[in-house]
C-alpha positions as CSV (number, residue, x, y, z in Angstrom):
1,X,90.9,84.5,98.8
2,X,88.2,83.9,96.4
3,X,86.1,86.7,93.7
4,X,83.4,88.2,95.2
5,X,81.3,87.6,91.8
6,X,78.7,84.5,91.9
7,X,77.7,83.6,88.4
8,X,73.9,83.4,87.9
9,X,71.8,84.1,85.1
10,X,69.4,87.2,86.0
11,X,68.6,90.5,85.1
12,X,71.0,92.5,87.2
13,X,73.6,90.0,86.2
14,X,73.0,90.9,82.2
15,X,73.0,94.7,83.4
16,X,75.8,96.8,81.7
17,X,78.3,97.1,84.6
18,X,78.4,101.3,84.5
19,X,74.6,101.1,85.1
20,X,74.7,98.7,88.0
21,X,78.1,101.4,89.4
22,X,76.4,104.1,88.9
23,X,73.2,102.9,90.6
24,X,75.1,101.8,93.3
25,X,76.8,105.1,94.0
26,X,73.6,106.6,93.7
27,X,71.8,104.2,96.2
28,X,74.4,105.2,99.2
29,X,75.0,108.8,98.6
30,X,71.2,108.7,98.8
31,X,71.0,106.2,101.5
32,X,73.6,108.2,103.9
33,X,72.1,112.0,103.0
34,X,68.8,110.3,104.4
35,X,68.4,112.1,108.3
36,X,68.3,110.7,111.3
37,X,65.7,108.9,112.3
38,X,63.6,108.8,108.9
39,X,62.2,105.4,109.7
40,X,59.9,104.4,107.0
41,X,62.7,105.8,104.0
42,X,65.1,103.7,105.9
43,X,62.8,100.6,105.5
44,X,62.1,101.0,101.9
45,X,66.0,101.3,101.1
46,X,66.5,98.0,103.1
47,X,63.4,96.6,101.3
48,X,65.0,97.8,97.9
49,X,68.2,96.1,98.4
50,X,66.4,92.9,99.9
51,X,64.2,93.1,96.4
52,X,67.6,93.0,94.4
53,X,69.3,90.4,96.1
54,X,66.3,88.1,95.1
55,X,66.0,89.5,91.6
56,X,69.9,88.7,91.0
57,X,69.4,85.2,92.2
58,X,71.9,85.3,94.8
59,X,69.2,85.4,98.1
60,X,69.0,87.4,101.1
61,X,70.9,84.6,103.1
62,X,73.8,85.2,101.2
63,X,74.0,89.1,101.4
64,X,73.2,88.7,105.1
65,X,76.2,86.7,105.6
66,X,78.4,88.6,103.8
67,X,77.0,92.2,105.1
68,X,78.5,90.7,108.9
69,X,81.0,92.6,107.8
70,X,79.7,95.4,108.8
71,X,79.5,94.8,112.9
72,X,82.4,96.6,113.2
73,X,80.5,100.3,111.9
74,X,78.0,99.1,114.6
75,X,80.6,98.9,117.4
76,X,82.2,102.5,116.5
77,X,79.1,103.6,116.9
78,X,77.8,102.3,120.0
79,X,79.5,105.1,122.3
80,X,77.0,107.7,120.7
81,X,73.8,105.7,123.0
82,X,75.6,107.1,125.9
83,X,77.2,110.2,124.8
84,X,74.4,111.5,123.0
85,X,72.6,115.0,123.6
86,X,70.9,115.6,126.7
87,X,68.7,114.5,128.3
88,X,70.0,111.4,129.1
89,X,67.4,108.8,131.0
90,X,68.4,106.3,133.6
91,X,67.9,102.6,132.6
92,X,68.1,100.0,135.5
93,X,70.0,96.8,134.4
94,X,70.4,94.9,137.7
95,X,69.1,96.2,140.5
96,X,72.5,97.9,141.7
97,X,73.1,98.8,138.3
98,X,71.5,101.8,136.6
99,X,72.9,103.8,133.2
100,X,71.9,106.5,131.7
101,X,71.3,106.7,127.8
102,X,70.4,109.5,125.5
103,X,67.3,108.7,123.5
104,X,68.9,110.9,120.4
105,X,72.1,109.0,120.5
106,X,70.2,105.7,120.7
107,X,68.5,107.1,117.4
108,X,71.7,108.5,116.1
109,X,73.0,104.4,116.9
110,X,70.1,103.3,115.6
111,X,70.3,105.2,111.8
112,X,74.4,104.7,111.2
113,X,73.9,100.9,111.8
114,X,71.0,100.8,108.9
115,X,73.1,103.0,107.2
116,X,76.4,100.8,107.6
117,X,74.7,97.9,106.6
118,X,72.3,98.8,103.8
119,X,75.0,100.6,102.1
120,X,77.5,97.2,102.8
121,X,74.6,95.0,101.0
122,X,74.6,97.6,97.9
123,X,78.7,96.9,98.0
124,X,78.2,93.4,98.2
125,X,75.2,93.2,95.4
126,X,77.3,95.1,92.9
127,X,80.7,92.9,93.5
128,X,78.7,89.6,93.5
129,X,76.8,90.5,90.1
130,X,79.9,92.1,88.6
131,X,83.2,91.0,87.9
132,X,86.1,93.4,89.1
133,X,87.3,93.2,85.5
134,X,84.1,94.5,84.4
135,X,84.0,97.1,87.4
136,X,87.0,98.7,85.9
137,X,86.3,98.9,83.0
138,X,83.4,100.5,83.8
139,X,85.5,103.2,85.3
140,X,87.4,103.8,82.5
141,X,84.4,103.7,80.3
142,X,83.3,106.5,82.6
143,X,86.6,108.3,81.8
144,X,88.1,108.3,85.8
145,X,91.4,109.3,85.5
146,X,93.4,106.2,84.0
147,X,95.8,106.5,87.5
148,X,93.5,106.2,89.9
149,X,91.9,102.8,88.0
150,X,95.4,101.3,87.6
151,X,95.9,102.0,91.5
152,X,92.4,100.4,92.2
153,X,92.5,97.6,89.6
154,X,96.7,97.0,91.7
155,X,94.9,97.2,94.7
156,X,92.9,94.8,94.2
157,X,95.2,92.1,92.1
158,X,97.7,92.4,95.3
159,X,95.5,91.4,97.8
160,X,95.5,88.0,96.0
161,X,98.6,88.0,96.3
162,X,99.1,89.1,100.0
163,X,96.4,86.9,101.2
164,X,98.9,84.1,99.3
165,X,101.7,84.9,101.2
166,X,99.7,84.3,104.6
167,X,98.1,81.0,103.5
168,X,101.8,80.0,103.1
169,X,103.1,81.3,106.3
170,X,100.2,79.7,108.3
171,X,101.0,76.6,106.7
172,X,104.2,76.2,107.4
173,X,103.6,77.8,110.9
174,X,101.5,74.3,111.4
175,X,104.0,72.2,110.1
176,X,106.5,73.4,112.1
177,X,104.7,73.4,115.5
178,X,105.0,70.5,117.7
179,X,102.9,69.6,120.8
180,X,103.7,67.9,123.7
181,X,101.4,65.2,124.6
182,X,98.4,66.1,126.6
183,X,99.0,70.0,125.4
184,X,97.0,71.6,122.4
185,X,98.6,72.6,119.7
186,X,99.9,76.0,119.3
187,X,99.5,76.7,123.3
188,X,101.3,79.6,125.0
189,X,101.2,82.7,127.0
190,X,99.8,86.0,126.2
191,X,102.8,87.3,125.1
192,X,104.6,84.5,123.6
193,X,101.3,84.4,120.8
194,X,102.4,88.0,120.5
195,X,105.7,88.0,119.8
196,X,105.0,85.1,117.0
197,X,102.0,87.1,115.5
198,X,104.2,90.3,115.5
199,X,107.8,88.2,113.6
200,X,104.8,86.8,111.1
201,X,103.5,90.4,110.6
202,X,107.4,91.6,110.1
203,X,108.1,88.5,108.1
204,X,104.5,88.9,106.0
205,X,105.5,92.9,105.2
206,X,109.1,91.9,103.5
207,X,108.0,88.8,101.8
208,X,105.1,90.8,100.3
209,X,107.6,93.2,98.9
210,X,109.5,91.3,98.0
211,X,107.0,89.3,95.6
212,X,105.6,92.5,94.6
213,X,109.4,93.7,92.7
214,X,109.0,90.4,91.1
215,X,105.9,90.7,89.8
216,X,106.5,94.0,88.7
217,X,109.7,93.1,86.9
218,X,107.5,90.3,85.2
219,X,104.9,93.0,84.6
220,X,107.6,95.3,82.9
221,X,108.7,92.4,81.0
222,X,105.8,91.7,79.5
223,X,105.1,95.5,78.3
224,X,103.7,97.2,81.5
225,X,103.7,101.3,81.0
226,X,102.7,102.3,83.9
227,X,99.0,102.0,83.3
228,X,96.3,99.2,82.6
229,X,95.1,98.8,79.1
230,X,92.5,101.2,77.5
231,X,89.4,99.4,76.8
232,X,87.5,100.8,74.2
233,X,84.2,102.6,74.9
234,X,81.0,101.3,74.1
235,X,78.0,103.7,74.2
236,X,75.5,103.1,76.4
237,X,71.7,101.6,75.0
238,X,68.6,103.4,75.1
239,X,67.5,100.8,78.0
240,X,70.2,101.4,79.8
241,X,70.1,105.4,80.1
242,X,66.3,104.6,80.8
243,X,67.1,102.3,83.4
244,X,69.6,104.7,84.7
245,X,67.3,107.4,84.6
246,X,64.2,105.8,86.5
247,X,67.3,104.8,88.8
248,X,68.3,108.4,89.8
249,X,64.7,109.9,89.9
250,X,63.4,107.2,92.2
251,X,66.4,107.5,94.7
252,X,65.8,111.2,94.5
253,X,61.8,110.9,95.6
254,X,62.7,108.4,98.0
255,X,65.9,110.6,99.7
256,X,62.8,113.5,99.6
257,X,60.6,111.5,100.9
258,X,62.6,110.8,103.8
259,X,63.1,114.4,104.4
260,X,58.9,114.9,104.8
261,X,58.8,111.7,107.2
262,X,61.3,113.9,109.7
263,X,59.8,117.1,109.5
């Protein structure tokens, strides 16, 4: 499992880390109190987070690869095409095949997918031109309560070490798995691939505790108190309250905006 950051030298990169946090929060509160069906605001967020993914250096290939991520937002959403408010209009598929769909669930469809995945790309924008060291610190910089930033900063150090523990497991699953000739590898029933993914999930859960009581004994050891260390607060530069500023203010025309294109 690798850091989401990517090192490159731009702008957004150089950008005090509360700034870039704050902006993101900003950008998908905004984004998801934009209504349904407000086409052209919906376009100029999308264009906004295209615009910074150049800016940053990192390209819009690589935030559209990483916001795949978000198919699944699609796919809990799909249901609303067809459960949607009336009316609902026939569609004809095959010619013994006809459905009927809602035309304001299609647009309901249509607005939590943008949603889902502009909001991912600001996620992804902020962890690849951030480092989660940085992110944190932001946080406490921003005076979050000190427990919920050691759970987060936790969170995200054990996922490391979880995603460890299955590298290992799969590796020795591999070297322990023989094939007969003429047979693929790995090849079994339905519920024989079951019953080996459910022992690796039971196997996986101890194993991770049990690593976890040995890195917190280390922790301890080492003068662990229960919380991360304070970083010391730096104030935050004229450019960067201005930037913060024009920020906010253009979020809030565009989120308005959004609500004349509806009405």
């Amino acid at each position: 499992m690798q850091d989401f950051y990517r090192q490159q030298a731009s702008p957004i990169h150089k950008l005090d880390a509360r700034v870039k946090l704050i902006l993101a929060l900003a950008f998908i509160f905004f984004l998801n109190l934009t209504p349904d069906g407000a086409w052209p605001a919906l376009i100029i967020f999308l264009t906004v987070s295209f615009s910074i993914a150049i800016i940053s250096h990192l390209g819009i290939i690589f935030v559209l690869k990483r916001s795949l991520i978000a198919l699944p937002f699609f796919l809990a959403a799909f249901p609303l095409i067809f459960s949607g408010k009336s009316p609902h209009l026939p569609l004809q598929i095959l010619p013994n095949l006809t459905i009927f769909y809602s035309p304001a669930g299609l647009q309901r469809f249509i607005t939590i997918a943008l949603k889902a995945w502009i909001s991912v790309q600001a996620a992804i924008l902020l962890t690849a031109t951030t480092r989660f060291t940085d992110i944190l610190t932001a946080l406490q910089q921003m005076k979050l309560p000190r427990l919920w930033v050691t759970v987060i900063g936790l969170m995200w150090r054990y996922l490391f070490v979880i995603s460890d523990e299955v590298t290992r497991m799969l590796h020795a699953r591999s070297s322990r798995s023989a094939a007969a000739p003429g047979k693929a590898k790995g090849a079994g029933t339905l519920f024989w691939r079951a019953r080996v993914t459910g022992n690796m999930a039971g196997s996986l859960f101890v194993r991770s505790i049990e690593r976890s009581e040995r890195v917190y004994t280390a922790m301890l050891a080492r003068g662990y108190d229960g919380q991360l260390p304070a970083s010391s607060t730096v104030p935050l530069t004229n450019r960067a309250r201005l930037v913060i500023a024009t920020g906010l203010l253009g979020l809030l025309l565009l989120w308005l905006f959004s609500l004349l294109s509806t009405s």
